[in-house]
C-alpha positions, 0 to 999 in steps of 0.5 A, spaced: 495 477 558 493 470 556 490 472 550 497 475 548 500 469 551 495 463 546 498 468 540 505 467 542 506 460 546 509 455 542 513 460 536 519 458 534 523 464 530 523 463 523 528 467 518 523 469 514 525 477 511 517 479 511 515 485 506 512 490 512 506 496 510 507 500 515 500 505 515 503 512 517 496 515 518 489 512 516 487 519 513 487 522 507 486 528 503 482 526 497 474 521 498 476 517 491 470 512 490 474 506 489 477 507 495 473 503 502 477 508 507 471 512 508 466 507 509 461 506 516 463 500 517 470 502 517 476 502 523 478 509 526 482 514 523 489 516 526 496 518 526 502 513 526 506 516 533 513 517 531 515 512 536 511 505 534 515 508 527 522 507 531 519 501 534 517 497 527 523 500 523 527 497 529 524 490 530 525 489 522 533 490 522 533 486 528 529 481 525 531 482 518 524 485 515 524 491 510 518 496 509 515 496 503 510 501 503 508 506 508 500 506 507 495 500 507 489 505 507 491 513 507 496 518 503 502 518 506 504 525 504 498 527 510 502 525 516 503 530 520 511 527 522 512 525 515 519 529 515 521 526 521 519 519 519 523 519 512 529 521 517 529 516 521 527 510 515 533 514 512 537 513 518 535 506 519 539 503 512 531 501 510 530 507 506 533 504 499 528 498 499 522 502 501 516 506 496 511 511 497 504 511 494 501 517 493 494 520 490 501 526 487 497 532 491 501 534 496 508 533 492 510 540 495 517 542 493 520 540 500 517 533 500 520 531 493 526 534 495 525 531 502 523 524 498 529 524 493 535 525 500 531 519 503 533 514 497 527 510 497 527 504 491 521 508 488 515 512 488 508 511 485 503 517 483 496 515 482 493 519 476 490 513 473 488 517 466 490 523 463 483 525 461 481 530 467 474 528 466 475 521 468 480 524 473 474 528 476 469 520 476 475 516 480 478 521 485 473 526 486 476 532 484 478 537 479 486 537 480 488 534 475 492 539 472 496 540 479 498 533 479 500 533 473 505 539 474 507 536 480 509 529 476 514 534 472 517 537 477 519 531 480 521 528 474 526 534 474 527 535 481 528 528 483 532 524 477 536 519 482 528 517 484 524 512 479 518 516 478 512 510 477 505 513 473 499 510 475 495 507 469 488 504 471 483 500 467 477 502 469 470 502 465 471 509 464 476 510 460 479 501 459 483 502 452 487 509 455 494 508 452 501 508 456 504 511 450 499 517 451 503 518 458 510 517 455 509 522 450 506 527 456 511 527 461 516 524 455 521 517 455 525 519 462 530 514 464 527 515 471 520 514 469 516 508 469 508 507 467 505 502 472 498 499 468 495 496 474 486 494 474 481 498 478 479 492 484 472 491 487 473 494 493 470 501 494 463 503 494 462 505 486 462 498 483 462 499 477 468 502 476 471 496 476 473 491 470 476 486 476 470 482 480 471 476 483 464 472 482 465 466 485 472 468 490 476 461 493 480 464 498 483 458 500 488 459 495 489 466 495 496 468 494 496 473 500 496 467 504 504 466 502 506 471 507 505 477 501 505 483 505 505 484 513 500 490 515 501 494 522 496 500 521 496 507 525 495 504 532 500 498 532 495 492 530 498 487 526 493 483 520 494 477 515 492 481 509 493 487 506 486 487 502 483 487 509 482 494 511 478 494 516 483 489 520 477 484 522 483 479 521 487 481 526 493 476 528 497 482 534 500 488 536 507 491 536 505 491 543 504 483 544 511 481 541 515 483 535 513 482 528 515 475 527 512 473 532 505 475 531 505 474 523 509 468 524 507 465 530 502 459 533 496 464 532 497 466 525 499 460 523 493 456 525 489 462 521 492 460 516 490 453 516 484 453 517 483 458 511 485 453 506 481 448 509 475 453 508 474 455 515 474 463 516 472 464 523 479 467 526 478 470 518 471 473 517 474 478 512 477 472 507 470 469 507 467 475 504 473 478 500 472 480 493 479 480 490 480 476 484 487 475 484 486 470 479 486 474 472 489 481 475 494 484 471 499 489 471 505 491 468 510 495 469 513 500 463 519 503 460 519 507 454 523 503 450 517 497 452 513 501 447 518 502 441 
């Protein structure tokens, strides 16, 4: 109790719309290289019960949040109360502001359709490269052709959805063109093609193009009130880059959102990372993220004529 009152004490609630990513489960069907989810050092796997998903989508109408994404590690499409969860985000007038990522294996007919009802902004299928043998290299698999497919229904299944493709640079494959992606799944009105960078945070490094040598987090971005992760148990962190939550700042279980994320506690970890102090955030002092000169960029086909 005097912990949660140390967090708490002093909190003055702020209107600041904060963007939530509420990580329905930590599991995932697929050991991608690049991905830090299976690493020893890693916190517990779990799924997110149905009530702490109607507790954060409570607390963000009453305190004017919105969740925009619903994984900070795992595939979403593998929670075991994914349906009922998209009801209730729909139910909670949410839904519209909220995207999926997603590894595009699981995209089953009932999801896409179960996902196209529920009105979400957009969905993102990571397939990162049309080549399958880099496919094979990045997410450890030989599927390829099935997330393909799976892309295409969508695409015809789910028109009012915005269909984001996943282009990622890697050293396997660093000059793959988005116009290869357009002329696969055509120039649809409902298709996007989100180029984005392989990051240093897995345990294959060199697969990435974006290594930070010398990181300053003292003015890293997501120290601005970026994203808001609560994982599968209720724990509330600073970052979305710290997987495994060593900067933990509450729990649903302490308060609301606001005033763990915003409140005296959070605000003093905050400012001792700017001043170059990461006792209260150890995961900053080691953190490999180049925020700096990561790039990304999000394409229409008519971008490309």
């Amino acid at each position: 109790m005097k912990n949660i009152i140390s967090r708490l004490s002093g909190f003055t609630p702020r209107r600041r719309r904060l963007s939530i990513l509420a990580e329905w489960t930590r599991h995932c069907n697929l050991e991608c290289p690049m991905c830090p989810i299976n690493a020893p050092t890693m916190r517990p796997a779990g799924q997110m019960s149905l009530d702490l998903w109607e507790r954060i989508l409570d607390c963000c109408k009453r305190e004017g949040h919105f969740v925009d994404w619903v994984h900070h590690l795992g595939e979403p499409l593998t929670w075991k109360n994914f349906f009922e969860g998209m009801r209730l985000w729909r139910k909670s007038g949410l839904s519209k502001l909220g995207h999926i990522s997603t590894n595009g294996l699981l995209l089953t007919d009932d999801r896409i359709h179960c996902i196209d009802e529920t009105g979400i902004g957009f969905i993102r299928i990571c397939i990162d490269t049309l080549d399958p043998t880099v496919y094979k290299r990045l997410r450890a698999n030989d599927k390829h052709s099935i997330v393909i497919n799976n892309i295409h229904r969508l695409l015809d299944r789910a028109p009012n959805i915005q269909c984001q493709v996943q282009l990622m640079r890697t050293s396997l494959y660093p000059d793959e063109s988005p116009k290869d992606f357009f002329k696969e799944f055509g120039a649809r009105p409902n298709l996007r093609i989100f180029v984005t960078q392989c990051m240093d945070v897995g345990g294959d490094k060199s697969l990435t193009l974006c290594r930070n040598v010398n990181p300053d987090p003292r003015t890293c971005l997501k120290l601005n009130y970026e994203h808001c992760p609560i994982t599968w148990d209720g724990q509330i962190g600073l970052c979305c880059v710290d997987y495994r939550l060593l900067n933990r700042l509450g729990s649903m279980e302490e308060g609301s959102i606001s005033s763990v994320y915003l409140g005296k506690y959070a605000e003093d970890v905050r400012s001792r990372v700017r001043r170059g102090d990461y006792s209260l955030a150890p995961a900053c002092g080691t953190c490999p993220m180049d925020h700096v000169n990561y790039t990304c960029a999000l394409l229409a086909s008519s971008d490309l004529a």
